[in-house]
C-alpha positions in Angstrom: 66.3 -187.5 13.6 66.9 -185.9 17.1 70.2 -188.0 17.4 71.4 -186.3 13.8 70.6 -183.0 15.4 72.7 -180.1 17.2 73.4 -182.3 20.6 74.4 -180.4 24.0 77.9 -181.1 23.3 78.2 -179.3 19.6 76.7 -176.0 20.7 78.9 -174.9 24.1 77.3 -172.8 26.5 73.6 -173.0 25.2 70.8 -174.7 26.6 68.8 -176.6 24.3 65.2 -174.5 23.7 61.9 -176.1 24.4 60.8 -175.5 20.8 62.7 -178.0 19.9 61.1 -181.4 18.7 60.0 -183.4 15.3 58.3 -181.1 13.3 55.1 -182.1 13.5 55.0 -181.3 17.4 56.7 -178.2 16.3 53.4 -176.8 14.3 51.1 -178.5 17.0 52.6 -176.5 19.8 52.8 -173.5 16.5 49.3 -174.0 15.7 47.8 -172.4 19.4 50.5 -170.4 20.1 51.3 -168.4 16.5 48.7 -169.4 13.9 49.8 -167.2 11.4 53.3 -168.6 11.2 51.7 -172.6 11.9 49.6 -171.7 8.5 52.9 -170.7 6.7 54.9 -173.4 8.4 52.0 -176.3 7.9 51.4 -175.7 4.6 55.2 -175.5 3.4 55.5 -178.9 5.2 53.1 -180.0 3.3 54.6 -179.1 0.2 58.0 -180.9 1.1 56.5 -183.6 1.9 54.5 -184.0 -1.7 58.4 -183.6 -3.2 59.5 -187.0 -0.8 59.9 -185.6 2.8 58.8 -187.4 5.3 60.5 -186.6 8.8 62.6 -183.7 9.9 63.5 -182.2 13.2 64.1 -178.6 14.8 66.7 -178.3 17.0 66.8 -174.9 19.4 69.6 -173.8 21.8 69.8 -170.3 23.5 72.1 -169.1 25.9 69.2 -168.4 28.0 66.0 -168.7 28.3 65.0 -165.5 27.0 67.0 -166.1 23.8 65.6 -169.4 23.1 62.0 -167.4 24.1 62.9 -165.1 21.2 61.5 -167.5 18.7 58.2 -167.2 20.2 55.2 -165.0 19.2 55.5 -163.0 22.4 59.3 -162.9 21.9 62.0 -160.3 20.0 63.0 -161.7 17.5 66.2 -160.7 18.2 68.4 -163.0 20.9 70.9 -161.1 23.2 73.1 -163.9 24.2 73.3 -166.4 21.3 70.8 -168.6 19.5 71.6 -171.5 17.3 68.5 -173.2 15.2 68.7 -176.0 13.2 66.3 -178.1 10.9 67.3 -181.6 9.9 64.9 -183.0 7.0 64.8 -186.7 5.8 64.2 -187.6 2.1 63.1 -190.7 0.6 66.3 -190.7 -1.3 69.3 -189.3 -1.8 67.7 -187.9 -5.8 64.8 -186.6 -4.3 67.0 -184.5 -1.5 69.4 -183.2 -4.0 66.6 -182.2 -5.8 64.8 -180.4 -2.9 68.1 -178.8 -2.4 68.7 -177.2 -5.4 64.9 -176.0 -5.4 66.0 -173.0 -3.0 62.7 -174.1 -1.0 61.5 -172.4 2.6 60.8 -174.4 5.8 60.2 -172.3 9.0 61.7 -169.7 7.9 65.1 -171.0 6.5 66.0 -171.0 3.0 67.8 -168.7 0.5 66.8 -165.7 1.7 69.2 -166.4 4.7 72.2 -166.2 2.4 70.9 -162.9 0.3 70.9 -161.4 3.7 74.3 -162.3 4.1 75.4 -161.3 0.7 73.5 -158.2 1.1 75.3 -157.4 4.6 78.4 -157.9 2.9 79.6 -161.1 4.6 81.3 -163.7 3.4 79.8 -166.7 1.3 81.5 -170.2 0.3 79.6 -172.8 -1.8 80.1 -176.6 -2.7 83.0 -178.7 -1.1 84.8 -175.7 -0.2 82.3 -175.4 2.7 83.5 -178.6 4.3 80.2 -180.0 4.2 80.2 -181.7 0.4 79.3 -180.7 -3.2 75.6 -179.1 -2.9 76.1 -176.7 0.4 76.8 -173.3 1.3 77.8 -171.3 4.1 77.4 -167.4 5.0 78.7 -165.2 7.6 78.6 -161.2 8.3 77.8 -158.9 10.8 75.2 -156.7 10.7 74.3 -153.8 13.4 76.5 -155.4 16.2 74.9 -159.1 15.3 77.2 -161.9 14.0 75.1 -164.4 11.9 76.1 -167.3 10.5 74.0 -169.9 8.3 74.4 -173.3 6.3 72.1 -175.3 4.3 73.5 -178.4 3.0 72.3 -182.2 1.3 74.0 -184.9 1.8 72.6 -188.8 1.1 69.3 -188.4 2.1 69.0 -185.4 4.3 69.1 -181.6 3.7 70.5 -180.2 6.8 69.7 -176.3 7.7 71.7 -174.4 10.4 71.6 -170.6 11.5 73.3 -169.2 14.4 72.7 -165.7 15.8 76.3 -163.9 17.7 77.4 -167.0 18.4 81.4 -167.2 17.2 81.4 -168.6 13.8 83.8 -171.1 14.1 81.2 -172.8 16.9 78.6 -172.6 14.7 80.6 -174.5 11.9 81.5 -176.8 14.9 77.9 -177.9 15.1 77.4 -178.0 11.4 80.3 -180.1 11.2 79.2 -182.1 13.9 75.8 -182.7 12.5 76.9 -183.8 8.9 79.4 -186.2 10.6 76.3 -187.9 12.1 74.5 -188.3 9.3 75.0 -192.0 7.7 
């Protein structure tokens, strides 16, 4: 899963961000630092998996290490310099993620709120193959308050692939979006 991932060489001029890992060592290191979000997190994991996940990974890069620290508890929220996240979730089959895809489901925090946001901001939003990234995927950028956002949720064969990118230039983002579908076989 870590090879399908956002690699060094999609996101250009970010570090990748201790947080990231397979998500079960995700909600471990989650579960002492930020119980609230690990009891979230946990039990929405749960709940893919009972609908035929069964391994994903979260992928973090910052420009620094404070932006890739705004993730954590003690963090902003908010990164300064750039922040791409990604989540990259195996199926048992290429039904079963179509399905999860059209479900408009939640896992750490991604999901179709993401794209209300964007659509609320009054950014732009593309769905299906005109997103580059096949039939069942969607895309979003805008700017809000000085912040460029970008996200892009996708399935294709057996994987749902989520991506969201905070002031990083959208045509890098879709770079590593790109990058990451091309890898998945």
């Amino acid at each position: 899963m870590q090879s399908i991932a956002p690699q060094p060489g999609d996101v250009s001029g970010l570090q990748r961000c201790t947080e990231s890992g397979d998500v079960d060592e995700v909600l471990r290191d989650e579960k002492s630092k930020n119980p609230m979000a690990y009891d979230l997190n946990a039990t929405e994991w749960e709940q893919w998996k009972t609908r035929g996940a069964f391994d994903a990974y979260f992928a973090v890069y910052g420009r620094t290490a404070s932006d890739c620290a705004a993730l954590s508890v003690s963090g902003t929220g908010a990164p300064t310099g750039g922040l791409i996240a990604a989540l990259i979730v195996k199926f048992k089959s290429e039904a079963i993620a179509a399905r999860n895809y059209g479900a408009d489901s939640t896992l750490f925090g991604f999901g179709p709120r993401d794209i209300a946001f964007i659509k609320l901001a009054g950014g732009s939003v593309t769905t299906g193959s005109d997103t580059g990234l096949g039939p069942r995927s969607v895309i979003g950028s805008g700017s809000v308050a000085g912040s460029t956002y970008y996200f892009a949720f996708w399935q294709n064969k057996t994987f749902d692939s989520y991506l969201g990118a905070y002031d990083v230039a959208s045509a890098d983002a879709r770079g590593a979006a790109n990058s990451v579908n091309q890898r998945i076989r």
